[in-house]
N, C-alpha and C positions, 0 to 999 in steps of 0.2 A: 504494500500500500504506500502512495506517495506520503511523502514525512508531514509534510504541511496538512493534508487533509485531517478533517477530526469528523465526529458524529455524536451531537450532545440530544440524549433521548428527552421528547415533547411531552409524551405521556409513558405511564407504567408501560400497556397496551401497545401502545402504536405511537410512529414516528420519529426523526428524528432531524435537528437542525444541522446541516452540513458546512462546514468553515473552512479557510484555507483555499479555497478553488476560487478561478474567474473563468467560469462557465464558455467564453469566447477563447480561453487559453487551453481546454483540457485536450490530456493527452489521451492515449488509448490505455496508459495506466489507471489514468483516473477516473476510465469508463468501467474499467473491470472492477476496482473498487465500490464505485458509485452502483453499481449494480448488481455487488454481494451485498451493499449495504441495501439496497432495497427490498432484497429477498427478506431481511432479516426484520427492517421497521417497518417496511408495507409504505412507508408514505416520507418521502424526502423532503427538505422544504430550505430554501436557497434564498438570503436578503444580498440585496445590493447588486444584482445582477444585471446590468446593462448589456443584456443578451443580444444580441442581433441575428436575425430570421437566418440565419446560415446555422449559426452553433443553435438554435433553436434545432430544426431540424437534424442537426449532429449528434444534437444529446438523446433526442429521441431515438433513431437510426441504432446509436450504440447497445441499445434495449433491444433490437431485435428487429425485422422487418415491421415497414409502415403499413397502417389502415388508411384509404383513400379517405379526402375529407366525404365527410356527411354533404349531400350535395345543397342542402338547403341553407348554410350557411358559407357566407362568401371566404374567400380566403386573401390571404398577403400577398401583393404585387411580385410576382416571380418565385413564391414559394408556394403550389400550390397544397403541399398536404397541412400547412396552417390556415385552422380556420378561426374565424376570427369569430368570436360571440358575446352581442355586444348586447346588455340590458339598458333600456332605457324608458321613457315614460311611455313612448309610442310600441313598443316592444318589450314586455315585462318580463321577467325571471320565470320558466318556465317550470323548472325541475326543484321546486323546493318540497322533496318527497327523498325519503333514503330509499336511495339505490345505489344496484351495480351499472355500469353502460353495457348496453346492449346482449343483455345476455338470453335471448330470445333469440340473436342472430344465429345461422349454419357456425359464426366462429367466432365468439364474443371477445373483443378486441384484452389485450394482456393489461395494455397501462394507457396513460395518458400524461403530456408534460404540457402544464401551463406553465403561463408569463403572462402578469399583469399587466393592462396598460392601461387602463384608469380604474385608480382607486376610490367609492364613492365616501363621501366627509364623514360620515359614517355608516355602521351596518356591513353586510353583503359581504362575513364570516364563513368558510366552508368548516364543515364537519366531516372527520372520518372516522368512522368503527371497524375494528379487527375484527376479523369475522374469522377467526383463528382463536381470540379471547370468548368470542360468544362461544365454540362448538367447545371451551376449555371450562365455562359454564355451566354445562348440561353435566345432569349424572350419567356413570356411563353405562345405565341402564335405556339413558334417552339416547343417547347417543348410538347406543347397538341399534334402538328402534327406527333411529331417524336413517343410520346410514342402508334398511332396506327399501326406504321407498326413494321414489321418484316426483317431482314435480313440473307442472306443465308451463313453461315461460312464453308472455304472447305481446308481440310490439304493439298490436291496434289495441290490448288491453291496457299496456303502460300510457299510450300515449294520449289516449280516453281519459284514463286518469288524472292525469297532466291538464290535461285543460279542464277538468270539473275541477279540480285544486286551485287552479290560480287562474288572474285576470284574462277575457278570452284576447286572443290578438291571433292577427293574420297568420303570424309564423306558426302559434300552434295550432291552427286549424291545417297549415300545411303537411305540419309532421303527422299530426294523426292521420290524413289523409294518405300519406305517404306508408305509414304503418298498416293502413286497412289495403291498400294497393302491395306491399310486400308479403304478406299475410305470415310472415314470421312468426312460427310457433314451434319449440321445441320442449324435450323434455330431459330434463338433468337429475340428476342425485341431488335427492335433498342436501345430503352431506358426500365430500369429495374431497378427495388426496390433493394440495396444491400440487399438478404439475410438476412444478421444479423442486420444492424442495420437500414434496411428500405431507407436509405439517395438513393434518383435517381442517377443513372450512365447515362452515354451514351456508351451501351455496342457494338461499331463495333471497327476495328483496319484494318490498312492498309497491315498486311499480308495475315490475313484469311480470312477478310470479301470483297465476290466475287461482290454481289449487293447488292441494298434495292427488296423488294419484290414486283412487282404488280404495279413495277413506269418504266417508258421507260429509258433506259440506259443511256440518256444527263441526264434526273434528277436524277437518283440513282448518276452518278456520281458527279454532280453537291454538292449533298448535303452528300455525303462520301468527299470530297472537302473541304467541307466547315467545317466539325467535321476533316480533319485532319488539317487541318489551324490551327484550336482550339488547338489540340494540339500539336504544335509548337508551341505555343505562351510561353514564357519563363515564362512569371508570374505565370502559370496555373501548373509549375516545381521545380523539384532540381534537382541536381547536385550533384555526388559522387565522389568524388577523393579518389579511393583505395588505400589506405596505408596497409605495413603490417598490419596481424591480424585485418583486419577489416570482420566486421558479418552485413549483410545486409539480413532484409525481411521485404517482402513486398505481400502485398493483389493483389492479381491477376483479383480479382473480382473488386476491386478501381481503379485501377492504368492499365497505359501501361508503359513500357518501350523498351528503347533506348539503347542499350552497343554498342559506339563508338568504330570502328575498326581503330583508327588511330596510335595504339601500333604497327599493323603489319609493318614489320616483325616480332617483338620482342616479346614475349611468355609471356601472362597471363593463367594463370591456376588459374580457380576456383574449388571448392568441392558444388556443390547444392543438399538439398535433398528439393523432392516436397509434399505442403502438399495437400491430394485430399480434405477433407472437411474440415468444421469449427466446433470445438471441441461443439461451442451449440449445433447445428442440428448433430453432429457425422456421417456427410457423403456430399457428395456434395447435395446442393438444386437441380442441375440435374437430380439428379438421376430420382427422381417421372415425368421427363416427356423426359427422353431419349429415 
């Protein structure tokens, strides 16, 4: 590991604050570092970064192959897998519901790297829960139970959701539209081996995930209930207060989160590119059963 780099943990659970690096300078040492350490916090989080769309795209890149942008949001002048998502009064915060991204797709993307680019004067906090802490929760009587079923994940149900939750606006009439035109529905392990480094998740989330499979609808929802309790629970959390130049990623396959709409009216604009697999396996572990 480079001498300079350090990693000061955010919460018990999850996170950690990264120091010593200039994101625009890193080597291919500091990506292999930067990338054991995110197996290990789930959620990296970078101040002072005056990142430029290049090393944007670099740090992502170093994580593993990219996810093409989301076509409904525009992207950065010559870098098209940054897209840029911008809240503002005309266009409101759409996803203030914990979730994972997209995991209803054939191949639910690994991570995501933001950069800030307007901070609102206040408000407009993300939140992320270890969902490695939630499934370390469970007795492991629940835990035997949970890892035999299956649950059905559906985009036209997230995205439904999404706009009965918050303010209607064009964009989210698009996405849902776009979600009932993809008709993405899959079905996962309630609970599942991270990929890379094996540690148990508890893979459902309160946007996409419609039931449990095979169970009557009082007990699916009873125990989707009882796994979202868990994650509200503050301990199992961090907390980010976006300052300028700050750089945030996080495992998608670890973590849900949370981005507080309580900036609106007031305009946060992020830059995110998505990464689709984990540089080990060089593709989503979905893929082999999409």
């Amino acid at each position: 590991m480079p001498s300079t780099l350090s990693f000061e943990p955010i919460a018990a659970a999850i996170g950690a604050t990264v120091r010593g690096i200039d994101l625009n300078e890193a080597t291919d040492a500091d990506y292999q570092a930067l990338y054991e350490a995110l197996l290990k916090y789930s959620v990296l989080v970078f101040r002072d970064q005056a990142m430029t769309p290049k090393a944007h795209v670099a740090l992502a890149e170093s994580f593993g192959p990219l996810r093409p942008r989301h076509p409904f949001f525009p992207s950065v002048a010559g870098y098209d897998p940054i897209a840029i998502i911008a809240d503002s009064e005309a266009s409101p915060p759409e996803n203030e519901i914990w979730h994972a991204d997209m995991t209803a797709d054939p191949e639910p993307p690994f991570g995501s790297v933001l950069h800030i680019q307007t901070v609102p004067p206040v408000g407009g906090d993300t939140l992320w829960c270890s969902m490695h802490a939630v499934h370390e929760a469970l007795s492991p009587e629940m835990q035997r139970f949970l890892a035999t079923l299956h649950a059905t994940h559906d985009t036209e149900f997230a995205y439904a959701t999404i706009q009965n939750n918050n303010k209607a606006s064009d964009r989210t009439e698009a996405l849902r539209q776009k979600g009932k035109e993809d008709g993405n529905r899959r079905s996962h392990p309630v609970c599942m081996k991270h990929p890379v480094t094996g540690r148990p998740v508890v893979y459902m989330n309160a946007a996409f995930t419609t039931h449990i499979e095979g169970l009557s609808k009082r007990e699916s929802d009873s125990i989707l209930d009882m796994v979202q309790r868990l994650v509200s629970t503050p301990r199992f959390q961090m907390r980010l207060k976006w300052e300028p130049d700050t750089v945030a990623i996080f495992d998608n396959f670890a973590t849900q989160h949370h981005a507080i709409g309580d900036h609106y009216p007031n305009a946060r604009v992020m830059h995110r590119v998505t990464i689709a697999g984990d540089r080990r396996l060089n593709a989503s572990p979905f893929a082999a059963r999409a």
